[in-house]
N, C-alpha and C positions, 0 to 999 in steps of 0.2 A: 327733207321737210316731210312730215307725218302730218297724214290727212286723218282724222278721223269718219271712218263712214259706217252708215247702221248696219246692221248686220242684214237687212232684208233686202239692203236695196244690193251688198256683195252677193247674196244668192242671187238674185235675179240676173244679176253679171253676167255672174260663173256660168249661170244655165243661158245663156245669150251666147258666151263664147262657146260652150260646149256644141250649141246647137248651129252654130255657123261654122264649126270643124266637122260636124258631122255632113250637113247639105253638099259644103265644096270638097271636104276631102282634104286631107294632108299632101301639103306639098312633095314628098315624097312618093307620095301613092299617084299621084295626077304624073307625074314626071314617069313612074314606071309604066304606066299603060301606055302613054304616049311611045314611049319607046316598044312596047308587043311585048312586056315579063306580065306574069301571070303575076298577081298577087298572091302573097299566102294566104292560106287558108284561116280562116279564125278558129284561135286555140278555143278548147273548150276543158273549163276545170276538170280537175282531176275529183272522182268522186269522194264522198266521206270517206272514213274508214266506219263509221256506224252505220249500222243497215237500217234502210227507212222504217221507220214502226209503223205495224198494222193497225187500225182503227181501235181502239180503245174500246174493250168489249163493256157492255153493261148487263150479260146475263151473267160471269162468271163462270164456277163449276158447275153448279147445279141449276142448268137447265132445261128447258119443258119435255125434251130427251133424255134426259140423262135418267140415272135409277142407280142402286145402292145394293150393290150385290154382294152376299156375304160369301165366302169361300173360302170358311173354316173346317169347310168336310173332308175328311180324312186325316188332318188333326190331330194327332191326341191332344190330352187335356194338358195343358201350358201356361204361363205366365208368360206373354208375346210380348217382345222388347222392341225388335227394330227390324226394319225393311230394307229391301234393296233391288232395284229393279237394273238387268242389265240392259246399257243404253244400246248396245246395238242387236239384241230381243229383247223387243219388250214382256214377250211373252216368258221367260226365264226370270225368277227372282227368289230371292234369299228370305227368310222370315229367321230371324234370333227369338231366343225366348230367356228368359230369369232362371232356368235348369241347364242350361247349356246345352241344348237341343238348336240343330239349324235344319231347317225344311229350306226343300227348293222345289220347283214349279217349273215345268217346262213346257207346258199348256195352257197359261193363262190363271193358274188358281184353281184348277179342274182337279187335277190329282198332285201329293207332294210326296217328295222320298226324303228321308229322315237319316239324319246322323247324329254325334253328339261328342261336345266336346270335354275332356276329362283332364281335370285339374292334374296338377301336381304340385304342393306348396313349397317345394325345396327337390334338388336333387341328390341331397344328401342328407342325411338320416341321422350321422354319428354315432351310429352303433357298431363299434368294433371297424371301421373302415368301408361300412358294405354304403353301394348306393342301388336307388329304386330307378328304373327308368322304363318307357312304355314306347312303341311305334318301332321305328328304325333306325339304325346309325349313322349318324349323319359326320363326313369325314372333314377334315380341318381344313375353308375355304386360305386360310391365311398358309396352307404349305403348298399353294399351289393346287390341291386335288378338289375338284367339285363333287357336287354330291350323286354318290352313283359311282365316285373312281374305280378303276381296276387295280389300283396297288395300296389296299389299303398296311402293306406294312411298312410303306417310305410313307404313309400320314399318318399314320397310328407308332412313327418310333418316338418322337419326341415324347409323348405319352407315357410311353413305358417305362423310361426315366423320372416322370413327375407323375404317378397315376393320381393324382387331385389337383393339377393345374390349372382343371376346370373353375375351381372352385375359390379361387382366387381373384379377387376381383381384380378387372383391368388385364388380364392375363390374355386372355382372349381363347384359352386351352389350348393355346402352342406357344404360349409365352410372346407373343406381338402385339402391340397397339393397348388399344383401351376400348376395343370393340366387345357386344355382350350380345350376343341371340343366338343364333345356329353354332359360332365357334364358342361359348363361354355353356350352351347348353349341347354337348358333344354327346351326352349321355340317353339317347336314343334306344328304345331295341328293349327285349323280355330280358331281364338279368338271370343268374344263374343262383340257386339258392346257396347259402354263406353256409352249409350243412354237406355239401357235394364239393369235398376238395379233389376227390381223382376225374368225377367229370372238369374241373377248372381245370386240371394240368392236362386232361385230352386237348380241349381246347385252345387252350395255349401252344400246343406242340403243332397246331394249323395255324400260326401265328392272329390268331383273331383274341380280341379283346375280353375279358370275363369280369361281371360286375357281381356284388354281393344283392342278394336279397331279402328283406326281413318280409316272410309271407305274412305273417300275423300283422304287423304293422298297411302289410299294403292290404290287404280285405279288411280292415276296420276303418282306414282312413280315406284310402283311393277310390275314386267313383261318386262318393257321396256327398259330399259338399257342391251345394248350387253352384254353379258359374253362369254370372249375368253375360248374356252375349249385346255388349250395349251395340253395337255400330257393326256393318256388315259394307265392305266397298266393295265394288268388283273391277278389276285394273282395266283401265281405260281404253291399253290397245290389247293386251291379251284376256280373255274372257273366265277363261282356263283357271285364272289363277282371284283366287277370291281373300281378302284380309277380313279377319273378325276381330273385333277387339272384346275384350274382357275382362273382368274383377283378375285374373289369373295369367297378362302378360297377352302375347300377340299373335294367334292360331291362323296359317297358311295354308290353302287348298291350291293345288297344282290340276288339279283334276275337273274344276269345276262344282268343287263343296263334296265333291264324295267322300275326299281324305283329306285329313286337317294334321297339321303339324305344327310345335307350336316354336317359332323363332324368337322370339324374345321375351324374358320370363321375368327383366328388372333384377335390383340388386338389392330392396327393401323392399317393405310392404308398400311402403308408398309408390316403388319403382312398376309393383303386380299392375296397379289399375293403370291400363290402357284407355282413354277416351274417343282416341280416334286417329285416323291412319290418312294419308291424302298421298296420291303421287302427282309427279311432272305432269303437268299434259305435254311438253315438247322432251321430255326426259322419262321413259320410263323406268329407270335403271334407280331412279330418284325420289324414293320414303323418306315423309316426314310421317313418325311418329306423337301424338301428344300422350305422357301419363301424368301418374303424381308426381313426380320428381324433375318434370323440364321436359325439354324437345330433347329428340332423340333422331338422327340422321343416318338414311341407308343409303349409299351409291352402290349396290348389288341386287337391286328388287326387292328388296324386305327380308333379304339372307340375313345379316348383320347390320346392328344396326349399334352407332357412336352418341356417346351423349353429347349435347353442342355445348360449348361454356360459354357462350356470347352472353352479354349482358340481356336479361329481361327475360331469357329463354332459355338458363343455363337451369333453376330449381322452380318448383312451385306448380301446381295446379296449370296443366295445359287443357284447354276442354274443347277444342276446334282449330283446324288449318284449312286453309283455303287458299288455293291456288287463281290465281289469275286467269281465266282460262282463256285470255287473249293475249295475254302480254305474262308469260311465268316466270318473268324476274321479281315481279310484285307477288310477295307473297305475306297473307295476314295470322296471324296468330290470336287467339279468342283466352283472354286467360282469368282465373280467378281474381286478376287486380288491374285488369285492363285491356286494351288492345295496341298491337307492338305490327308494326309493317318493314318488311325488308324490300328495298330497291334492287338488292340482287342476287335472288334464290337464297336466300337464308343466312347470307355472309356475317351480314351488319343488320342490326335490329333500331326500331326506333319508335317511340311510345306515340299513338294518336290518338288514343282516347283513354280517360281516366277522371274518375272520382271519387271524390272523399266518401259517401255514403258506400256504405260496405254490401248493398245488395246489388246499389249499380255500377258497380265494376266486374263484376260476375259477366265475362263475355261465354255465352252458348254456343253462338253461332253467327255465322257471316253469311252474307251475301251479298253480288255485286249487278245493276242491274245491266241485263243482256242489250236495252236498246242505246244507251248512251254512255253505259262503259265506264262511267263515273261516281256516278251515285251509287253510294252502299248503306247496307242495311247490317246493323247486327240487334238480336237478341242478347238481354240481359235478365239479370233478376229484378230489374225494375221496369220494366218494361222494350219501349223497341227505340232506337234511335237512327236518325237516317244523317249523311254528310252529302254535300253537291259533290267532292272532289274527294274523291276516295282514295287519290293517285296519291294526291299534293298537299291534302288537308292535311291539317293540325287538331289539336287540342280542342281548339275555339270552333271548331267548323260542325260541332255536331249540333243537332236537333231534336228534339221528343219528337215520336211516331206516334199518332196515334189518338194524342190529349191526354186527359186524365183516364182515359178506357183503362192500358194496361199500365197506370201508377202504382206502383206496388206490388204489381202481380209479376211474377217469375215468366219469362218467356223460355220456352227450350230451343224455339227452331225459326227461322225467317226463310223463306224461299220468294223467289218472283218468276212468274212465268214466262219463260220464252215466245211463247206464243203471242201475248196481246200483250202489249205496253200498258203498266199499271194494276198489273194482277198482280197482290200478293196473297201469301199465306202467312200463318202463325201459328204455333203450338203454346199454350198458354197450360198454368197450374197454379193456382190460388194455394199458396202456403200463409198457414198466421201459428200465433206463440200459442198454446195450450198451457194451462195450468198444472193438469197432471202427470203431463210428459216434457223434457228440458228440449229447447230448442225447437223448430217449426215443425208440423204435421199437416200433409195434405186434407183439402178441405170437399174435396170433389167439384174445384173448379176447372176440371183440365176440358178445354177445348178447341176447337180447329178454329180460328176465325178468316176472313175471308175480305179484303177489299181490291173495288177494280177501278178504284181512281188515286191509286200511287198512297196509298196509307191514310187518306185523311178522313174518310169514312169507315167500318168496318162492321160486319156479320156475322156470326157464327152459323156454323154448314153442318158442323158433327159434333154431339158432345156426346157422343158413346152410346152403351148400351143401360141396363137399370143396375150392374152388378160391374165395378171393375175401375180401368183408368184409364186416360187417354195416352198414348207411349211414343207413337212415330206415325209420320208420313214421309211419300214420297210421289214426284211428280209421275205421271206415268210417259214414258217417252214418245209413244207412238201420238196420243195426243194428249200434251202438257196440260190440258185443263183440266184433267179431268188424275184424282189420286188413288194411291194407295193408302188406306188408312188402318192403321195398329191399335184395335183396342187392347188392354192387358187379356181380354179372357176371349178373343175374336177377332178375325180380319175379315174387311170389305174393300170392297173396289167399287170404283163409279164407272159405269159405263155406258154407252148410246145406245138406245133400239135402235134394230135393223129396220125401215122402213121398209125392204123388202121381204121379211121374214116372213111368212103365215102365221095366221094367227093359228093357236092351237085350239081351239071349241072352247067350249064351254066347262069352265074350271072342276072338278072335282075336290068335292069339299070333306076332307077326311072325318068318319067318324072317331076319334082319338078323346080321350080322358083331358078336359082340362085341367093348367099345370097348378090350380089351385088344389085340385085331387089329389095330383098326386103329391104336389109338394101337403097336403096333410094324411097323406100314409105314410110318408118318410118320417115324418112328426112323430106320428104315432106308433112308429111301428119301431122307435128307436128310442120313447119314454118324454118327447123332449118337446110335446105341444106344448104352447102356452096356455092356451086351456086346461086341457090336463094339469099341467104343473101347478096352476092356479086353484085347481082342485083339489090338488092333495095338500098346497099350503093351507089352505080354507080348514080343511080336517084337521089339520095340526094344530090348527088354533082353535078348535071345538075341544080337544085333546083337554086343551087345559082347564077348562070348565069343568071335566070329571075328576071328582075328587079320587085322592088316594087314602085306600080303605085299611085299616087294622082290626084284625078281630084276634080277639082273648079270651081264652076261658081256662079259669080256677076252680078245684074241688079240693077244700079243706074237713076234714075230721079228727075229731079223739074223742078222748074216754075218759071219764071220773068214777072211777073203783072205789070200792068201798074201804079200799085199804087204807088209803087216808081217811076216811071216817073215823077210823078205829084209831089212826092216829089222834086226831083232835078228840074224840070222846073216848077215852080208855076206860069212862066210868060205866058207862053203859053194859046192860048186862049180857047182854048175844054181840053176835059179829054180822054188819053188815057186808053181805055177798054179793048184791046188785049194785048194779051203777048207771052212768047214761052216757050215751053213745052218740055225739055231736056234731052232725056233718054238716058243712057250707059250700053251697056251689056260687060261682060267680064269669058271669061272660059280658066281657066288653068289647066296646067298634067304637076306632077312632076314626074320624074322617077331615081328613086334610088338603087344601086347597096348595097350590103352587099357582098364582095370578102371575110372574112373573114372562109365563110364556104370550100372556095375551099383547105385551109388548113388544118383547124381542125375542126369538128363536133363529138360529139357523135355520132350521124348515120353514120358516113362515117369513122372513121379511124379503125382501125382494133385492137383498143384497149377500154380497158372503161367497165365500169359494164354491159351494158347490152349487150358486145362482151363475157362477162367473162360468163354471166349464160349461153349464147347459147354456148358457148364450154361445159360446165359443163354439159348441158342437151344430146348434142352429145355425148358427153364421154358415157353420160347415155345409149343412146339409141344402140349405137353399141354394148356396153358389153352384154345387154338384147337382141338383135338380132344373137351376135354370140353364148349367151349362147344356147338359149330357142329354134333357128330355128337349128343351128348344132346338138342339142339333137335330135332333130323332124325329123331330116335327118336321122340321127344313128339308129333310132328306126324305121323307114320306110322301109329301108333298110335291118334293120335284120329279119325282119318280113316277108319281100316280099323275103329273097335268105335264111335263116337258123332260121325258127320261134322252139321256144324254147319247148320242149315236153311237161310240165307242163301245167296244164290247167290254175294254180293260176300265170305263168308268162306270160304267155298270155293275160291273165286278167288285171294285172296289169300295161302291156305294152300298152294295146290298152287304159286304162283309163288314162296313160300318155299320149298317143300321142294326145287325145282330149284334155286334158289341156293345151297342150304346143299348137295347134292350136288354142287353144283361146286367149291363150295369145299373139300371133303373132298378129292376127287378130284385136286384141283390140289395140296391139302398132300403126298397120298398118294400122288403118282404112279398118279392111276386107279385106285387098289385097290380101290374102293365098284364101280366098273362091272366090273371082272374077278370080284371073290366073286360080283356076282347073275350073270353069265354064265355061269362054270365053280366057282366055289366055290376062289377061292384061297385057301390058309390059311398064310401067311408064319408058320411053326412052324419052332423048331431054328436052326440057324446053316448051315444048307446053301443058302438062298437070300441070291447075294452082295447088296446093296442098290444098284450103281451098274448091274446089270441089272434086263431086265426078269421080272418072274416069267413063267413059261409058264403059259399058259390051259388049264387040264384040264377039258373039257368032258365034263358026263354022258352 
């Protein structure tokens, strides 16, 4: 028989029995004290596996401490790509640039040492069988001998049988597997020139390998072609060993960024661009590669590395991997047509997000957040989208970030901080269609935004400097709130006054040439003011108002003799002897007008090739004035109000500031050494630009 009872009067029951089991006690527990057993102890749960999150900041990064410190000095002049901080110093980090240039920093950003890394587009040439090859020789990981072996002639036999195995795709350069980096790029080390056959046969006769050389080919070709250094990792548990990816395949430092070698070079163009590199955090034997051409798998530290043929990840645009870094079975994949998640380290692939609109399927970047281990974030080209279950979701489980803020607008990068639950970051860039040019062009929307209530509000912290673009960040490890930031033409860092520092007195205020000066001596002193220019087109159209002049002059004469008289009157009694003698002068001036130029001239309109080079060389000169004199300023500056303790930065500050004055000087026809000498002040249009200014001294 079923009672039906209300559901209020069953709680109140349940909490009646409850609270009568708790007063007397379970019959088992009263029976055991009776008898003298101790009771057990009360269990007490077991804790989360997520760590308690700390209060929910609402200052962010930039706080009433915080300050924006540039630490471009020492620098040379670069297009800066991307950052990298290593987590266990913070004080140690990598800066890439758009020239294949990598700085590293072992003091905070105070002073950087410079390398640079140098393309190769092919390792063979096919001329006549020779190949070009640079660095060292690196021996066949697949015959057993590592790199460094002591027998290189049981690695180097196989070779000697096929001397272009290498070059064979799949081959791996000793004929095994379908591996391509270190084994398929064997050809390491200076080659011997294809001109020198008795040095080849010395060499041979010490059983060591001999490649051909075309020098003509490698001095016009090698060196000089940019290489973007997009992405820069530094391996998790060795420090030592640092990954750069690039337009040019996948460059290795063993050393700490001093020496770059490059292990995987691709098998097509599309195969060159690398995006980005991730290892195991519980495996570090364990590279995922992403380029053009698919995912790419190393189980030897980034020695070799296999193409994977798993469905979603075998071709096409990889542009991010991300590892789990609590659980590295979960591994996500960011690709041009979606995002694909593997349950167990990269076996089996499986799609969690995708759609139809072709800008938001563009995955950039991932991120998972650090307090609850669930929720993930990725960047797209349409902005940001976040899921609750980043583990177990689907297709359906995502959601816009953000609202309509980043609708359309390209995101590169999502981070969240460790530190405060709810901090994130964002690297954004405004592309639209131009009419002139096919396809998008940046609009100068790139910038850092910044929210610290989990995405739903947000600020922007940095949008750069007046010249350049916004490229990368990175958190800083020592304390997460506070970044690294990459403009194209500049790097800054944020960081906290000391409250204990001294203060340093009272500022000195440099007497220096404002960069309006000098940015119009470079104008002038290179033809290419707008004023000026606008003066001479102004003459060129008075030009045409002066007519074009012709003058003429004729002088005609003759004679009428009397010899004809005597013809026509034969009757006449005498002979006329005289005659007359007839001259004509005549001078004329034609004067002609050409009004066609009052319309259109190449010198006069404000359009036309040689209006386009002189914009294009201004463009030039201003970048190079605000780079080269704003550093020279910075550095003047900190020298004369908080010069650095160090004797070796000192050094190196005063040997920049004579480089960047000379190169001022050089742009400006000397004008930085005339203002400190006399105080020249290139004011008005009364100084012509192809002299020199005069020196007025006080």
């Amino acid at each position: 028989m079923w009672v039906n009872v209300p559901l209020p009067v069953m709680f109140r029951f349940s909490l009646h029995i409850a609270a009568l089991v708790v007063l007397l006690g379970s019959p088992a527990a009263a029976q055991a004290q009776r008898k003298g057993v101790p009771t057990p102890a009360k269990r007490t749960p077991a804790p989360a596996e997520e760590p308690e999150a700390p209060p929910t900041t609402t200052v962010g990064s930039f706080g009433p401490d915080v300050y924006l410190d540039d630490i471009t000095y020492t620098l040379r002049l670069n297009w800066f790509r991307s950052v990298a901080v290593d987590e266990t110093n913070p004080d140690v980090a990598y800066v890439g640039s758009y020239d294949g240039y990598v700085f590293k920093t072992m003091d905070g950003g105070k002073t950087w040492d410079e390398s640079r890394l140098i393309p190769e587009r092919r390792p063979f040439y096919g001329d006549a069988g020779e190949r070009v090859y640079f660095g060292r020789h690196r021996f066949n990981v697949d015959l057993g001998n590592p790199i460094g072996s002591d027998t290189p002639d049981k690695a180097l036999g196989p070779r000697r049988k096929d001397p272009f195995a290498f070059l064979k795709v799949g081959s791996g350069g000793g004929g095994g597997g379908s591996a391509t980096g270190a084994n398929a790029n064997v050809n390491f080390g200076i080659g011997l020139p294809g001109g020198a056959p008795r040095l080849q046969l010395l060499v041979r006769k010490f059983g060591k390998p001999t490649s051909g050389l075309n020098l003509n080919q490698m001095l016009l070709l090698r060196g000089v072609l940019p290489l973007e250094v997009r992405i820069i990792v530094v391996h998790p548990h060795n420090p030592k060993i640092v990954f750069a990816c690039t337009m040019s395949g996948l460059f290795k430092s063993y050393d700490g960024g001093l020496n770059w070698v490059r292990t995987f070079m691709g098998t097509s163009p599309k195969g060159w661009m690398t995006f980005h590199v991730a290892v195991d955090p519980s495996d570090g034997q364990k590279v995922f590669l992403a380029t053009g051409e698919g995912l790419y798998v190393s189980t030897d530290g980034g020695e070799n590395f296999s193409r994977s043929t798993k469905k979603g990840v075998g071709e096409g645009v990889i542009d991010w991997i991300y590892f789990n870094p609590f659980d590295s079975r979960y591994v996500f994949v960011g690709t041009d047509y979606g995002l694909l998640r593997s349950k167990d380290g990269g076996d089996d692939w499986e799609w969690i997000y995708f759609t139809t609109f072709p800008d938001g399927r563009v995955v950039r970047s991932v991120a998972l957040d650090p307090f609850d281990r669930k929720t993930g974030y990725i960047a797209t080209h349409d902005g940001l989208y976040v899921t609750d279950d980043m583990l177990h979701g689907g297709l359906e489980s995502w959601r816009r970030l953000g609202g309509l803020k980043f609708t359309g607008v390209q995101t590169a990068k999502i981070a969240a901080c460790p530190k405060h639950k709810g901090h994130l970051w964002t690297l954004t860039n405004m592309q639209l269609f131009m009419p002139t040019v096919p396809g998008k062009s940046d609009t100068g929307g790139a910038f850092v935004y910044e929210s610290v209530d989990g995405g739903k509000n947000w600020k922007v912290i940095y949008s750069g400097l007046n010249y350049g673009s916004m490229q990368w960040f990175e958190s800083d490890p020592r304390d997460p709130d506070l970044l690294w930031l990459i403009w194209s033409r500049a790097m800054q860092r944020m960081k906290r006054r000391d409250p204990n520092e001294p203060p340093t007195g009272t500022p000195v205020i440099l007497d220096d040439p404002p960069i309006s000066e000098v940015l119009l001596a470079a104008l002038r002193y290179t033809g290419v003011e707008p004023s000026r220019m606008l003066e001479y087109r102004w003459r060129s159209r008075i030009k045409a108002l002066v007519p074009t002049i012709a003058a003429q002059f004729r002088y005609h004469r003759w004679n009428d003799l009397a010899l004809l008289q005597d013809g026509l009157y034969p009757t006449l009694p005498y002979r006329q002897d005289s005659g007359w003698l007839v001259p004509h002068r005549e001078f004329r001036l034609l004067f002609t007008w050409d009004l066609s130029d009052l319309v259109f001239n190449l010198n006069t309109v404000l359009f036309g090739r040689v209006d386009r080079l002189g914009g294009e060389f201004r463009g030039w000169l201003v970048h190079q004035i605000h780079r080269f004199y704003g550093e020279l300023r910075r550095l003047r500056a900190l020298m004369r109000n908080k010069p650095p303790r160090e004797l070796r930065v000192r050094l190196i500050y005063r040997l920049r500031m004579e480089e960047l004055t000379s190169l001022v000087n050089f742009i400006t026809g000397d004008y930085l050494t005339r203002w400190y000498q006399g105080g020249d002040h290139p004011r008005g249009m009364d100084t012509k630009w192809w002299e020199p200014w005069p020196v007025r001294r006080q």
